[in-house]
C-alpha positions as CSV (number, residue, x, y, z in Angstrom):
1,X,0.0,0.0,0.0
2,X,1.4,3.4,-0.7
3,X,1.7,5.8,2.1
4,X,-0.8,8.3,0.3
5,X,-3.7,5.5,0.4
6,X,-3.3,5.6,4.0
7,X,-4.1,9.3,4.9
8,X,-6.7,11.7,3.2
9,X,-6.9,15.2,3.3
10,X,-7.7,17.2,6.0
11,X,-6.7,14.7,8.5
12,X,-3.8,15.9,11.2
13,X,-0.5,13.7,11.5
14,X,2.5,13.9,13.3
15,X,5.9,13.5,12.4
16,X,8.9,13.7,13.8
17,X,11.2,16.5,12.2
18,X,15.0,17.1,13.0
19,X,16.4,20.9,13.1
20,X,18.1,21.8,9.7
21,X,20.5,23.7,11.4
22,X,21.5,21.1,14.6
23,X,20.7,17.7,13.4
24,X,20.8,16.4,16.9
25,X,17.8,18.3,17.8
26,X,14.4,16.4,16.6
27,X,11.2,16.9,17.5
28,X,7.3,15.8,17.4
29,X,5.5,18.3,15.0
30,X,1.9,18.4,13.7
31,X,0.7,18.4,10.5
32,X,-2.0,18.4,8.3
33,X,-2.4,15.7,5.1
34,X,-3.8,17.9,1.7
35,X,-3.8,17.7,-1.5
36,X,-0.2,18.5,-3.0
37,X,-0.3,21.8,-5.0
38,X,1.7,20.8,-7.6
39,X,0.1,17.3,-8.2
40,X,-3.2,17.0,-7.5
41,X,-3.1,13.3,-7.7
42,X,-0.7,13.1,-4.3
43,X,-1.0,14.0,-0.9
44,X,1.2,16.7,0.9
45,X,2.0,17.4,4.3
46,X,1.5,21.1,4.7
47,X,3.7,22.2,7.9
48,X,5.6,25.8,9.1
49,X,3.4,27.1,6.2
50,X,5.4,24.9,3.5
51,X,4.0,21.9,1.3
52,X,6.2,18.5,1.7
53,X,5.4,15.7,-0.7
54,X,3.8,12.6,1.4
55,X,6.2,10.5,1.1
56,X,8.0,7.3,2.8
57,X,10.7,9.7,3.4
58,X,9.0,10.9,6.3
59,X,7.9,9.1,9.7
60,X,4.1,9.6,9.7
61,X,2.0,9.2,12.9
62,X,-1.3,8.9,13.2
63,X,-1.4,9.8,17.0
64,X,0.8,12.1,19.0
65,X,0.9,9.1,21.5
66,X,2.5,6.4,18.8
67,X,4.8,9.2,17.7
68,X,5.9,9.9,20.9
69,X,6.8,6.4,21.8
70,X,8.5,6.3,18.6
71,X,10.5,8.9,19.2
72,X,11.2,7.8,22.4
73,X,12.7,4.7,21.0
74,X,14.7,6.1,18.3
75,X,16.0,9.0,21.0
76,X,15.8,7.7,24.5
77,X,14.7,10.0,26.9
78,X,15.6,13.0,28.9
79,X,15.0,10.4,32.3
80,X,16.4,7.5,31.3
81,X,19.9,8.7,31.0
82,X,20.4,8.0,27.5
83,X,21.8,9.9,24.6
84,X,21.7,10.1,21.1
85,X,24.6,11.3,19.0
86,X,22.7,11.7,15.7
């Protein structure tokens, strides 16, 4: 199944994004799924007033909650002592 059968416009997602300018920083953003601009047969992520093609390039949650604990994985936590080096 491709990833734009899964999600249909309008619906809010959330992915995790790193900083462009320290790739050690990542965070949980929200976004909303529309219709891509320039193709109207795909589905964008519109986020930070910008249009990114739906893609398998990016991590795409359909709760905060399961990107949270995704994060968590690929990240560790604050808590639990651990560290990520990028």
């Amino acid at each position: 199944m491709e990833i734009n059968q899964s999600f249909n416009p309008g619906e809010i997602v959330y992915i995790i994004i790193r900083n462009p300018h320290a790739q050690d920083v990542a965070h949980i953003q929200q976004a909303a799924v529309v219709q891509n601009p320039e193709d109207a047969n795909s589905l964008a992520l519109f986020i930070h007033e910008n249009y990114f093609p739906l893609t398998e390039e990016y991590a795409v949650f359909s709760t905060e909650e399961e990107a949270e604990a995704a994060y968590q994985q690929a990240f560790g936590t604050v808590d639990s002592g651990e560290e990520f080096y990028g």
